[in-house]
N, C-alpha and C positions, 0 to 999 in steps of 0.2 A: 929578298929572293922570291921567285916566282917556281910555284910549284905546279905542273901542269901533271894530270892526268888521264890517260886515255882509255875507249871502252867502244868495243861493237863490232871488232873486227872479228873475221870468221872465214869457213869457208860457207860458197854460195856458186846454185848453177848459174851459167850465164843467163844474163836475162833476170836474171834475182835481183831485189836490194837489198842493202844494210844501210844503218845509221850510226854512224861517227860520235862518238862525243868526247870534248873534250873541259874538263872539268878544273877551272883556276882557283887556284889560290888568291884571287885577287878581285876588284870589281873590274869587269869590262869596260869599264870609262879611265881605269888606270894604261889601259894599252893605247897606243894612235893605230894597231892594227891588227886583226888577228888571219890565220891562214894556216890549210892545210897542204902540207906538200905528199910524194911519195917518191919513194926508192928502189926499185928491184936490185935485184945482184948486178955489180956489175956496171948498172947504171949510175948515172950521177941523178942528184935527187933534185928533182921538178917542183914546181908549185904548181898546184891542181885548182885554189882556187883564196879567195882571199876575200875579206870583209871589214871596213875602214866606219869609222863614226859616223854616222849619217846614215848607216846602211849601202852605201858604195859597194858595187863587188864586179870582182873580175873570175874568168874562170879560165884556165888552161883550152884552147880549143875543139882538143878531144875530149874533152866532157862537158863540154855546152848542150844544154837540153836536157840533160843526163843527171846532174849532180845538182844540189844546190847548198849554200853556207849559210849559216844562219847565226844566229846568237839568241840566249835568254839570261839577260841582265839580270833577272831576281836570284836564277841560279850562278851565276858568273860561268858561265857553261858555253862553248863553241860546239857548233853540228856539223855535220857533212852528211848529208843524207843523199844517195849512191842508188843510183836508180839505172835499170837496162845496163847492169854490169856486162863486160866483158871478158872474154880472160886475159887481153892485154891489162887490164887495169889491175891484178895481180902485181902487190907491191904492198912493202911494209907506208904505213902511213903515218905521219909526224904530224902533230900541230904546235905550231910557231904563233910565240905572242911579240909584241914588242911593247917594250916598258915606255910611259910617255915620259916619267922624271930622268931615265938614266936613259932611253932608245938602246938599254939594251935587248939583246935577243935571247930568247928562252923556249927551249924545244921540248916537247914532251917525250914519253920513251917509246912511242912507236906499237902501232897495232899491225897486225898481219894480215892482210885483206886476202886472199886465196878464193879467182874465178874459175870456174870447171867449165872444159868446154862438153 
């Protein structure tokens, strides 16, 4: 079982940053990928950005330039560091691993990101 933890959400004016973290249960060479998505009400829940072995990443296209994903292996710890917020970006935020021996999925319990315009 994979136990994901999250930490850094907040609120913030636009144009603020925050940093994401997401803190595993597990080594980062145990997942084939790790990513953050987000939710608001209502909506169905996006992938904002994502980060594969090699360092490979993709990002949602309203937050290209903006955000970036990152990992540190010694901590087994995923980041999302959120830069030139917005208040659309106002959304609880989930990090997703995926396990490489079972490819299952494992979501963490979601932080609360809140932009002021």
């Amino acid at each position: 079982q994979v136990h994901l933890v999250e930490s850094g959400g907040g609120l913030v004016q636009a144009g603020g940053s925050l940093l994401l973290s997401c803190a595993a249960s597990g080594s980062i060479f145990s997942f084939t990928s790790m990513a953050w998505y987000r939710q608001a009400p209502g909506n169905q829940r996006e992938l904002v950005a994502a980060i594969i072995p090699g360092g490979d990443t993709t990002y949602a296209s309203s937050v290209k330039g903006r955000f970036a994903i990152s990992t540190d292996n010694a901590k087994n710890t995923v980041y999302l560091q959120m830069n030139s917020l917005k208040p659309e970006d106002t959304a609880v935020y989930y990090c997703r691993v995926v396990r490489k021996t079972s490819a299952l999925i494992y979501w963490g319990q979601g932080t609360q990101v809140t932009v002021s315009s």
